[in-house]
C-alpha positions as CSV (number, residue, x, y, z in Angstrom):
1,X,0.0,0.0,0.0
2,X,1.0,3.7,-1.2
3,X,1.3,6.4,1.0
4,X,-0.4,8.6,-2.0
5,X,-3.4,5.4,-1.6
6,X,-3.4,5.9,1.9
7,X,-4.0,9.8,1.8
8,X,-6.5,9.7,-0.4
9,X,-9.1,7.7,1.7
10,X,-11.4,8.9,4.3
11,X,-11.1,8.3,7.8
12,X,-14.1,5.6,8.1
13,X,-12.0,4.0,5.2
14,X,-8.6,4.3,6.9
15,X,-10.6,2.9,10.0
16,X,-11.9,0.0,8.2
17,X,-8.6,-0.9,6.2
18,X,-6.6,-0.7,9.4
19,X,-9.2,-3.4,11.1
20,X,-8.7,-5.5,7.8
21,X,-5.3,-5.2,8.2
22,X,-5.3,-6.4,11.9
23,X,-7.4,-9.2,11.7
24,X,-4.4,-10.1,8.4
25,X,-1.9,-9.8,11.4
26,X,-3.7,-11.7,13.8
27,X,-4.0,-14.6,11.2
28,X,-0.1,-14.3,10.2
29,X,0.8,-14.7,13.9
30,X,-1.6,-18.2,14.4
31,X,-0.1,-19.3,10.8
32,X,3.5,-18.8,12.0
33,X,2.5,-20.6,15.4
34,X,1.1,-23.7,13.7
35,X,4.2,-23.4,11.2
36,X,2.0,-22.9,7.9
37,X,3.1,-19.2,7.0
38,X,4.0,-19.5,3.3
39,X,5.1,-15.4,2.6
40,X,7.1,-14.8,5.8
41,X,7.2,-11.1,4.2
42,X,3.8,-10.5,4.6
43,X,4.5,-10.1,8.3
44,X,6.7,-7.2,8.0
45,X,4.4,-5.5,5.2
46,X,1.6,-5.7,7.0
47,X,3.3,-4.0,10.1
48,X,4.5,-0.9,8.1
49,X,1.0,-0.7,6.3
50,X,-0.9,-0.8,9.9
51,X,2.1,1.9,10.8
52,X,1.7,4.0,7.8
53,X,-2.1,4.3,8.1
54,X,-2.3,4.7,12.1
55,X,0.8,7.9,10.9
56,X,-1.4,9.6,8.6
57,X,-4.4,9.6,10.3
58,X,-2.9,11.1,13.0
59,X,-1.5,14.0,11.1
60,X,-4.9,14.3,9.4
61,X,-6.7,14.9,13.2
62,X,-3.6,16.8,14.0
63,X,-4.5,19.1,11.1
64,X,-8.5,19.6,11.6
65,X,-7.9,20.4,15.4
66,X,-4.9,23.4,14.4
């Protein structure tokens, strides 16, 4: 995911791509437990993606309240 991708959604979209994106992780971690994680890279994608949405949302409030 872009950062350009990421700035051009709405906040209920942001909030709903960053639960999608959780529930991913949360999957990854049971699928590395149980040894069936295929893409071990998907782990650390899905971190930054989680990061990069959770970063510009917070400038985007940060910007409304100033």
């Amino acid at each position: 995911m872009k950062t350009a991708d990421v700035r051009a959604m709405s906040q209920d979209q942001m909030n709903d791509t960053l639960a999608d994106l959780k529930k991913e992780q949360f999957n990854l971690r049971f699928q590395k437990a149980t040894g069936q994680m295929e893409k071990t890279a998907r782990v650390k994608q899905i971190r930054r993606d989680i990061a990069r949405i959770k970063t510009i949302a917070a400038e985007k409030s940060a910007g409304q309240k100033a």
